[in-house]
C-alpha positions, 0 to 999 in steps of 0.5 A: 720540331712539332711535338703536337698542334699546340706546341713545338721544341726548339734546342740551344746550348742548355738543352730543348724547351717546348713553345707555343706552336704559333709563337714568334719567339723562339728558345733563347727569347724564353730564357731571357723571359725566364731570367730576368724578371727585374723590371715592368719595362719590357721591350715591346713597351719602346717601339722606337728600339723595336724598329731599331732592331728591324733596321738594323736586321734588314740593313745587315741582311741587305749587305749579306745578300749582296755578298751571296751570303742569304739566298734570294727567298731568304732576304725577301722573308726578312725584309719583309719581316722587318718591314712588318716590324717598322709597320707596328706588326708583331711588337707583342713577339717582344716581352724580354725585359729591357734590364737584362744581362748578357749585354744585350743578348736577349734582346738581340735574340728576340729580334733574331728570333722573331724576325727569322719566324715572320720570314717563315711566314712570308716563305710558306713555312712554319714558326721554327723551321729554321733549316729554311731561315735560321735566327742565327745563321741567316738574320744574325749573319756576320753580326754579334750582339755586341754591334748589332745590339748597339746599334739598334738602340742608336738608331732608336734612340736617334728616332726618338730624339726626332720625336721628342722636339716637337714636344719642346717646340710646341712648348716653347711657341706657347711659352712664347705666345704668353710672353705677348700675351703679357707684354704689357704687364708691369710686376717685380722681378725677384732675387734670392726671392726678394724684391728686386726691380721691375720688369713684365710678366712678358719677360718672364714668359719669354725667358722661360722660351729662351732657356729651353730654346737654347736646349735644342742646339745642345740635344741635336749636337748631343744626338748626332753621336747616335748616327756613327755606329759600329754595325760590322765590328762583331764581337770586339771590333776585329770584325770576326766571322764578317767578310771584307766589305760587309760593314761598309755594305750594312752602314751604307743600307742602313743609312739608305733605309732610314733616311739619315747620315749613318756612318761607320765608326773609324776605330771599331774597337774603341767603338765597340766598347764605348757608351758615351753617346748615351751618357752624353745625350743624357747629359743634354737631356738632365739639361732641360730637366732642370730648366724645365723643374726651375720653370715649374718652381717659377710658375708655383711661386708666381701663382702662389696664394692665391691670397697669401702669396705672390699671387701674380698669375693664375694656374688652371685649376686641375682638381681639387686639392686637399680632402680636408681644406676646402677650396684649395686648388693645388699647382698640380701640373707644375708638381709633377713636371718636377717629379719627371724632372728629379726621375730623369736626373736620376736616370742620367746619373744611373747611365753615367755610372753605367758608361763608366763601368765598361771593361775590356772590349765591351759594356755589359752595362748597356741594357740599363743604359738604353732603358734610362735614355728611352724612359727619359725621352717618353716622360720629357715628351709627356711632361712637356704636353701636359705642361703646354696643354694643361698648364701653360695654355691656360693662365691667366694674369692678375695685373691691378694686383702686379701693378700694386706690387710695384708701386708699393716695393722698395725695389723700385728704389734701384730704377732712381739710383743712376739719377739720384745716387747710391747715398739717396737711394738708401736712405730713401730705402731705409726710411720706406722700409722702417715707415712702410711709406712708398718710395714715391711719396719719401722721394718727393716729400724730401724734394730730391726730384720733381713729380715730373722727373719721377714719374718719367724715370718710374715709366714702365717702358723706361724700367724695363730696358736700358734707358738714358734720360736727362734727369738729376737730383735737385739736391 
């Protein structure tokens, strides 16, 4: 209903509100605005969710409209108006706030909503004139909040996951590309941060590359649990206000529609009230945050000094880094992919304690669910391109200052014991660490091995890798 040009009255349940004449959105998405002021994270901001919703709008409409339950122009006004949507048209008509109760029901509205008024557009007819096509009975037909609403965030969330992998992929390569980089680079490898025995800074590189590499395995089985849906289930998994067949229908479109393996949950019940598939993909997710703050740590610990510290490798320089000591640069790039790391490991604890607290038929706890899993996914994409570009790319070695470090440690002490034996081994160690005298020097000075001997097994190629040589102790 028009009241004048610049507004229109729409009726729910509670009663009639007036809204822009033009707007998209229709009562029920204003009361969710109006509700639930939590959070800056409003719908519009995940556009992988927003498409979710359209997929899902269009692969249901598409099963209605081959059962004879949406008129001809009725589909074509919505399939038009998700297609829109996936387009990147109209995501502003999205302002609910991702944290909301009601399990979702705003946010379900708002697409229908929106979706119902575009397909107006697309008919001839005016935002509101929903006798033509109703948010309800049209693009909500035989669907409840509680499967459409899910089913939206897997399939954004899977979107999601097909992005974030490049972002690690690209990370991983260019760890990997300093791995070669620094390949012949001797230096000492470190435990429970003291020395320990020699290794390259290759190595280093390269196995900050293999510990997220083997990440990736574990996010693709981890969000392949997006792609089995309960789209059909309705309210608590009977199906109810569906006719037979529907959910088959919908599951098979929206596979055709978004190119993946789609498929229709066995037991729609226990589906419906299920969230593990987010708990467990956060769980992938914490994985990588972890490596990825350890890496950080590794990386602050090498660069350290750069004087007075370990002072292996050096970070780009970013800005400088106090307003009162002048000259000293911080590891600010490393700093922040720990923050990223410590928000998504909150996030996951936040979505575990959510899966948990579903009851019954359903979890109402799935806002704030979806909200944790597609905020991680935006900062872990973001941290792993700053990392690459700003960090990553750009180091650079010290290798005279690596190499000292070797032949001044103790550490080296452990390459000469499969020769020379544990007894002098520790004595030699215990004499370098009360003298301050190189193991080398101590080892020849006693006559234990010849210069020869020593220098052979004290090769860096023959520290670095297992190694059988023909040595013994003189005595």
């Amino acid at each position: 209903m028009t009241t004048d040009s610049k507004t229109r009255v729409e009726h729910d349940l509670l009663g009639k509100r007036e809204l822009p004449a033009d707007a998209l959105y229709g009562i029920q998405t204003l009361r969710g605005v109006e509700n639930f002021s939590i959070s800056r994270f409003k719908l519009e901001y995940y556009p992988a969710f927003i498409n979710g919703l359209a997929y899902t709008k269009l692969a249901a409409a598409e099963a209605n409209h081959q059962l004879g339950l949406l008129t001809d122009e009725q589909y074509a006004g919505i399939k038009a108006a998700c297609e829109d949507i996936v387009a990147g048209k109209y995501h502003e008509e999205f302002p609910v706030d991702m944290i909301q109760g009601g399990a979702g029901t705003s946010t379900n509205m708002n697409a229908n909503e929106v979706i119902a008024n575009i397909a107006l557009l697309h008919m001839g007819h005016k935002p509101g004139e929903y006798e033509y096509c109703s948010p309800h009975d049209h693009v909500n037909r035989s669907q409840s909040t509680n499967d459409a609403y899910p089913t939206a965030i897997h399939m954004g969330l899977y979107a999601s996951h097909l992005a974030l992998l490049p972002h690690l992929e690209a990370l991983i390569a260019e760890f990997r590309k300093r791995g070669d980089d620094f390949a012949n680079i001797v230096k000492m490898g470190r435990t429970q941060l003291e020395d320990a025995v020699p290794m390259t800074l290759g190595q280093t590189f390269y196995g900050f590359a293999s510990i997220l590499s083997d990440e990736l395995l574990h996010l693709n089985e981890a969000a392949a649990d997006f792609l089995t849906v309960n789209l059909g289930a309705t309210a608590i998994g009977t199906g109810i206000c569906s006719e037979p067949g529907y959910a088959e229908k919908a599951v098979e479109a929206l596979a055709r529609i978004t190119g993946w393996k789609v498929q229709l949950a066995k037991d729609w019940v226990g589906a419906t009230s299920d969230t593990s598939c987010m708990v467990g993909y956060m769980s992938a997710l914490k994985r990588v945050a972890v490596k990825m703050s350890k890496i950080s740590n590794d990386l602050r610990l090498l660069a350290s000094g750069p004087r007075c510290g370990l002072g292996e490798i050096n970070l780009p320089a970013r800005q400088p880094g106090s307003s009162i000591m002048p000259g000293k640069v911080n590891p600010v790039i490393p700093e922040v992919v720990s923050q990223v790391a410590f928000k998504v490991i909150g996030n996951e604890l936040c979505v575990t304690m959510a899966g948990e607290a579903s009851q019954m038929e359903l979890n109402a706890m799935e806002p704030v669910m979806a909200q944790c899993c597609f905020e991680s996914v935006d900062l872990m994409c973001n941290a792993f391109d700053t990392l690459r570009t700003l960090c990553v790319e750009g180091i650079t070695a010290n290798p005279e200052h690596c190499q000292a470090e070797v032949r001044n440690s103790i550490g080296i002490v452990t390459a000469l014991n499969p020769y020379i034996g544990y007894d002098h081994s520790t004595n030699i160690a215990k004499k370098a660490l009360e003298t301050g005298r190189s193991v080398y020097d101590l080892v020849l000075e006693e006559g234990i091995l010849t210069q020869e001997d020593l220098d052979t097994i004290l090769d860096p190629k023959n520290m670095i890798r297992p190694v059988k040589l023909d040595i013994r102790a003189r005595k």
